[in-house]
C-alpha positions as CSV (number, residue, x, y, z in Angstrom):
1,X,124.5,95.3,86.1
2,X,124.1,96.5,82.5
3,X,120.9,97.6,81.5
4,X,121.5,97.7,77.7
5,X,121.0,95.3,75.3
6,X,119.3,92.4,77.3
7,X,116.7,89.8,76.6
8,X,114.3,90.0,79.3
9,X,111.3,87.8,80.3
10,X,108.5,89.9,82.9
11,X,106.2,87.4,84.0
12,X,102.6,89.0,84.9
13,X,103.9,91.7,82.6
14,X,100.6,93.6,81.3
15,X,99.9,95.5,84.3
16,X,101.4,97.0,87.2
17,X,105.0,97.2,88.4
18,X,105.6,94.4,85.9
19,X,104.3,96.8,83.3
20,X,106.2,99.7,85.0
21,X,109.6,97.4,84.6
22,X,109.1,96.7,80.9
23,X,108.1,100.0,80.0
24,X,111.6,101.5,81.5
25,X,113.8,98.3,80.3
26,X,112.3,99.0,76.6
27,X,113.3,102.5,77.5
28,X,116.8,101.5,77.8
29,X,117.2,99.7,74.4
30,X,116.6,96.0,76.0
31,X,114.2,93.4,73.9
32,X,111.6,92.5,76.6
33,X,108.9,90.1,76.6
34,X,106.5,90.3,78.7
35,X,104.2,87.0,79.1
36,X,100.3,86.9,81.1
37,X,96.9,85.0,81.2
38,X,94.9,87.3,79.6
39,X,95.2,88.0,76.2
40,X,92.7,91.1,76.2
41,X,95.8,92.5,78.5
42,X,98.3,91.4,76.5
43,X,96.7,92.6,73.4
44,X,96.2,96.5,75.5
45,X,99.9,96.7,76.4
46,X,101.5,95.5,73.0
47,X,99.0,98.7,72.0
48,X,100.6,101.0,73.6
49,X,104.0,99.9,73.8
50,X,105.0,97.8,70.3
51,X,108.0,97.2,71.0
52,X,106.9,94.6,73.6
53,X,107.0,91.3,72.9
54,X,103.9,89.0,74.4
55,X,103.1,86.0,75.2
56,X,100.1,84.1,76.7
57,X,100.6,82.4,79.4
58,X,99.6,81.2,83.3
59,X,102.2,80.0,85.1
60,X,100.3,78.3,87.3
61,X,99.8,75.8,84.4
62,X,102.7,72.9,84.2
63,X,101.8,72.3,80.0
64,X,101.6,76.2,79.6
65,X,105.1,76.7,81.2
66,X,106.3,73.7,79.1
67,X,105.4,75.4,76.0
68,X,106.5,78.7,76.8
69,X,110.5,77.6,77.6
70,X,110.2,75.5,74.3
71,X,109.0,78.9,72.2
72,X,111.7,81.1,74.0
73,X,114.3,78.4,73.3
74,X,113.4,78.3,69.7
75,X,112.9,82.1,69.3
76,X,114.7,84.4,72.0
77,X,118.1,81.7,72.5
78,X,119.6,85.0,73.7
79,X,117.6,85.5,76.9
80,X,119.6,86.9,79.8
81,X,117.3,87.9,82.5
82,X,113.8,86.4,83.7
83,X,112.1,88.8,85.9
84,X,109.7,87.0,87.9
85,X,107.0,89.2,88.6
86,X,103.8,87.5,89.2
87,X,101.8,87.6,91.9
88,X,98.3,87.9,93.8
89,X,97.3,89.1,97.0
90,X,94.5,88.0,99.5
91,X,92.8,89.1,102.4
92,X,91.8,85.7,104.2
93,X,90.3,85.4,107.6
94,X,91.8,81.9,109.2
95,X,89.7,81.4,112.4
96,X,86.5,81.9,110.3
97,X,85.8,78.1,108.8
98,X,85.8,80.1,105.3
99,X,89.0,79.8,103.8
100,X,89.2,77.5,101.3
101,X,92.4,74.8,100.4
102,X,91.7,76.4,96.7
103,X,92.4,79.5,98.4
104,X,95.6,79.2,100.0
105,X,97.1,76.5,97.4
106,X,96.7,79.4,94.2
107,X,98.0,81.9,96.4
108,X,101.0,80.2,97.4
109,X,101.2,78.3,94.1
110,X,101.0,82.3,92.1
111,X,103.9,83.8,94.6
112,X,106.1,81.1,95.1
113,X,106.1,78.0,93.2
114,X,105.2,79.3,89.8
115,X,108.5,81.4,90.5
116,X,110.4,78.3,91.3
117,X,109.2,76.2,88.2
118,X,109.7,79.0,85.2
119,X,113.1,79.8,87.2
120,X,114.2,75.8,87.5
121,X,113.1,75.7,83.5
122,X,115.1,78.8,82.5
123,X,118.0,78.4,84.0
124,X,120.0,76.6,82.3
125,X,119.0,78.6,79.1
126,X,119.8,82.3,80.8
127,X,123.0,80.7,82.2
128,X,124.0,80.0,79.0
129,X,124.3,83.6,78.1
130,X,126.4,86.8,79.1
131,X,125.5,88.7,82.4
132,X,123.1,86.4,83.3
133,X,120.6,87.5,85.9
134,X,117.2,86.6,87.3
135,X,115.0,88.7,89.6
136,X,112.7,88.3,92.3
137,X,110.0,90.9,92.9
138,X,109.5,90.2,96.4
139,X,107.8,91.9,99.5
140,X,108.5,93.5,102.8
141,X,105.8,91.7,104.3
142,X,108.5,88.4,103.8
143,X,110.4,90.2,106.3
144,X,107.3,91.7,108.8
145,X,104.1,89.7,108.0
146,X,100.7,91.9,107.6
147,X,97.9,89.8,109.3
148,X,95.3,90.8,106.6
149,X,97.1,88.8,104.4
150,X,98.7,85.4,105.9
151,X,99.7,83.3,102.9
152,X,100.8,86.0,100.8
153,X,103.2,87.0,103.9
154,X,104.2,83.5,104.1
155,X,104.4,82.7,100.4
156,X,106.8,85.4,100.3
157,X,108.9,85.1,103.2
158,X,109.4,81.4,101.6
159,X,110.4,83.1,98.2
160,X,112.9,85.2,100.4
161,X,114.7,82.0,101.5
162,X,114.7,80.0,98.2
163,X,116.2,83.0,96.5
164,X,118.7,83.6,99.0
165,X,119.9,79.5,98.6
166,X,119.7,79.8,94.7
167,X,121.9,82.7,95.1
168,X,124.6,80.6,96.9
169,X,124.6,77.7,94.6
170,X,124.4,80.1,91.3
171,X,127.5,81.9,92.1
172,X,129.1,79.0,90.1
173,X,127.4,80.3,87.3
174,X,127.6,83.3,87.7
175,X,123.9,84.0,87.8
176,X,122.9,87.1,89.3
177,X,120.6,86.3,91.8
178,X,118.3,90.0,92.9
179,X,115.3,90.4,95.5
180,X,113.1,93.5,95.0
181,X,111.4,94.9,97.7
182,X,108.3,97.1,96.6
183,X,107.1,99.7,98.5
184,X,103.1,99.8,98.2
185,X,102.7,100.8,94.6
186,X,99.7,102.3,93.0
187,X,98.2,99.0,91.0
188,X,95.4,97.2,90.0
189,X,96.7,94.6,93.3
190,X,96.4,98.0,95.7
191,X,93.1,99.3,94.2
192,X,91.2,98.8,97.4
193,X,93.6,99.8,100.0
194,X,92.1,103.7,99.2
195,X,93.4,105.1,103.0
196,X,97.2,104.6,102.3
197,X,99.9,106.2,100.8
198,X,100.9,104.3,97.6
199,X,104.3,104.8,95.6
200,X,103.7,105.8,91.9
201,X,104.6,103.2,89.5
202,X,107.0,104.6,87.6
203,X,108.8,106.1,90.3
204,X,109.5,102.2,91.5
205,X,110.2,101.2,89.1
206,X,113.1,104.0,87.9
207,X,114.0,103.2,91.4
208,X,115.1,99.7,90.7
209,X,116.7,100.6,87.6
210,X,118.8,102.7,89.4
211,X,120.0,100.6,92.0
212,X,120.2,97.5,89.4
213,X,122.6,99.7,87.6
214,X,124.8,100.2,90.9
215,X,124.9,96.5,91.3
216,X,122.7,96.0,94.5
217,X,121.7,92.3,95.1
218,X,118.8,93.5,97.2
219,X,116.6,96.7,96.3
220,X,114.7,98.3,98.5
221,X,112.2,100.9,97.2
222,X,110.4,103.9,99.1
223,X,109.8,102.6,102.7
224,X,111.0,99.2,102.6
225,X,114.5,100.0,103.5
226,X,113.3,101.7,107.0
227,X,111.3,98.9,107.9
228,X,113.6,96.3,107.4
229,X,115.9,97.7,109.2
230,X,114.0,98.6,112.0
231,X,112.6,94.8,112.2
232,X,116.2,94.2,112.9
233,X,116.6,96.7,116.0
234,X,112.9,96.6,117.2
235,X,111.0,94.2,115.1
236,X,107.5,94.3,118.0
237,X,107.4,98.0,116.9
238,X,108.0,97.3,113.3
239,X,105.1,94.4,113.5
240,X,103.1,97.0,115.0
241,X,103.5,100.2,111.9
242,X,102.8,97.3,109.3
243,X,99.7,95.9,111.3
244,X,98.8,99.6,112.7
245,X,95.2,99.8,110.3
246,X,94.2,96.9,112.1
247,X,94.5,97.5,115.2
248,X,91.8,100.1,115.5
């Protein structure tokens, strides 16, 4: 995949690996836009990186995704590549009466069908250009689920399957279809977990860069690759390394 000279959209852009991504894609001569609900954030980021491009936005919100495809129609006709980024994580106790259907719908609604609807709306536009390509930023625990955190486990094993059947159908269009696979990375979203060793977030994301440059469909960073492939030859014992803190 050529990383030169692209038109990139980051959603959830101002922080963290989506942060990390933009800052090493503006690196390598690419116009990137990078698009969030805060504008404070937005505000910090075009700051310290001006070349950015930003725009406000939650994708969580039907009108605000509506306006945001109409503005990158009108202004960026060139994009090429949507990197959808976005996400939140939750610890959620499901036996304990407390969890909430507000809850579990904006978690599942932030990791996977916010990344179906901006992806079903740009399509046809990042089709229409050359090397077209859009990219999942997915998560191991799609593959080995970490019982601290049940919907975000499931949101994203259900964002592992959609991209894997948009991948089939978009080989008409030859759409590059790509599933990242973060190791834990030092973010705002990993603050709390203080005990465990975190990947730096510029290491990741040069990490992806490299392997998007070697053409891989799936990119595994730091640890990932070891787990999924032992969940393939002994997936009790790779249930157990994922689950380990909690068991005492």
């Amino acid at each position: 995949m050529e990383l030169t000279n692209r038109t990139i959209l980051i959603t959830g852009g101002a922080s963290g690996i989506g942060f990390a991504l933009a800052k090493q894609l503006v690196a390598h001569g690419n116009k990137v836009i990078v698009c969030g609900r805060s504008r404070d954030n937005l505000n910090k980021v075009k700051e310290h990186l001006p070349a950015l491009e930003t725009i406000r936005c939650d994708i969580n919100n039907p009108n605000d995704l509506n306006e945001l495809v109409s503005l990158l129609a009108g202004r960026y006709p060139q994009l090429d590549t949507l990197i959808n980024n976005a996400g939140v994580q939750n610890q959620l106790n499901l036996t304990g009466g407390q969890t909430t259907d507000h809850a579990v719908t904006h978690e599942i609604r932030t990791n996977l069908i916010s990344h179906i609807s901006i992806t079903n709306r740009l399509y046809t536009l990042i089709s229409s250009n050359r090397n077209p390509a859009i990219i999942f930023v997915g998560s191991a625990l799609a593959i080995v689920p970490k019982y601290s955190v049940p919907i975000y486990s499931a949101a994203k094993a259900g964002l592992h399957n959609y991209v894997q059947s948009l991948r089939h159908q978009a080989k008409k269009d030859n759409v590059q279809i790509i599933e990242v696979f973060p190791d834990v990375v030092d973010t705002p979203m990993t603050h709390h977990r203080q005990n465990e060793s975190k990947m730096d977030s510029g290491l990741f994301a040069v990490q992806v860069l490299t392997q998007l440059e070697k053409g891989n469909i799936e990119i595994f960073t730091g640890r990932t690759l070891f787990l999924s492939v032992l969940h393939r030859l002994a997936p009790a014992h790779a249930l157990k390394i994922i689950n380990r803190s909690l068991d005492g």
